[in-house]
C-alpha angles and dihedrals in degrees: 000000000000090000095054095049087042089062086048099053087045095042085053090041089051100050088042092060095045086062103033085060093059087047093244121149133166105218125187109247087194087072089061091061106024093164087066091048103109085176117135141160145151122243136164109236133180115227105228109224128261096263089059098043086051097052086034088051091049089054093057097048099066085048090056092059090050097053103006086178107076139076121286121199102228124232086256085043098062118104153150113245093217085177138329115236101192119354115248107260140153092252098067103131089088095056090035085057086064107037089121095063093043091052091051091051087050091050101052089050102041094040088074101031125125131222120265135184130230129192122223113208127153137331139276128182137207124201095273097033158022119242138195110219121238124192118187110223092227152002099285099093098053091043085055086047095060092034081066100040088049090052094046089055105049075051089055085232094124096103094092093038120118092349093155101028137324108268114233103152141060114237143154122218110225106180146351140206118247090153133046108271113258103191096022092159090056092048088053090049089051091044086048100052087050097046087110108015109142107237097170147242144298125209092196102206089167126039113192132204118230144177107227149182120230097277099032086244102189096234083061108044118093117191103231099182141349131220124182109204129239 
């Protein structure tokens, strides 16, 4: 399992730097402007500890004084996407209609879910982000996965499921761009001294369900439910 999130951290890294050596970005015009940002979604997200957030944080900070510019996840900010179940967009009166029924298929499934531990070790980007790499240590995470998806669909709520990708990893996004970079070869020096940095680990023993905003700004999150593991 490690081996196959590992590929997918190094393909994303590879493409990244490609890019990033070209100087090409892709930055998100709606951070520029986040009070015109309609987006909204509900995900269920895991809250790394303490331990985690504070080295995380430290991190950031040094990118921050490379491209003070761009846009920094804050501590309250970091979190684990366990599975989006509907991706934030602008046309989110039809899923809200339903919330009911998305917060009883959540339940039935989290209710009996175990805990499960990630590591959190490196960075990877993409061309839009920075992202600190997390590997489960077992299979735990990925079962609980399908368990939800599987719930979502006898509900016929899968239309909103894996709408961007199918999420097979646990990651944390760190940072994205809302500017042109200005020291872009610095950045990739910093990136490149982290890629595998140890940041610790996270035993997740609550998941929470949240409506959310695109970058699970913390003003715009609202905890829906809460469910401690077993």
């Amino acid at each position: 399992m490690e081996f196959e999130i590992g590929h997918i951290y190094d393909t994303l890294w590879r493409q990244a730097m490609a890019r990033y050596a070209d100087g090409d970005v892709e930055i998100d015009p709606h951070l520029v402007h986040p009070q015109d940002d309609r987006r909204l979604g509900v995900t269920v997200i895991a809250r790394p500890s303490p331990e985690v957030i504070e080295r995380l944080m430290t991190f950031i900070r040094r990118i921050a004084e490379v491209e003070p510019e761009q846009y920094f996840y804050r501590a309250a900010d970091l979190h684990v996407t366990i599975l989006s179940l509907f991706t934030a967009t602008e046309k989110w009166e039809p899923y809200f209609a339903r919330l009911s029924d998305y917060l009883g298929a959540c339940a039935e499934v989290l209710s009996q879910a175990e805990r499960f531990t990630v590591e959190f070790r490196g960075v990877t980007a993409t061309p839009g982000a920075i992202l600190c790499q997390g590997f489960p240590c077992d299979e735990a995470l990925n079962a609980l996965r399908d368990r939800l998806r599987e719930a979502l669909h006898r509900r016929n709520l899968g239309q909103g499921l894996d709408v961007r990708y199918r999420i097979a990893t646990a990651h944390m996004t760190l940072m994205r761009f809302r500017r042109p970079p200005s020291a872009l070869p610095l950045l990739i020096d910093l990136l490149q001294a982290h890629r595998n940095v140890h940041f610790g680990q996270t035993t997740f023993t609550s998941l929470q369900v949240v409506k959310n905003d695109w970058c699970m700004r913390t003003e715009k999150v609202k905890v829906l439910a809460e469910h401690r593991l077993l």
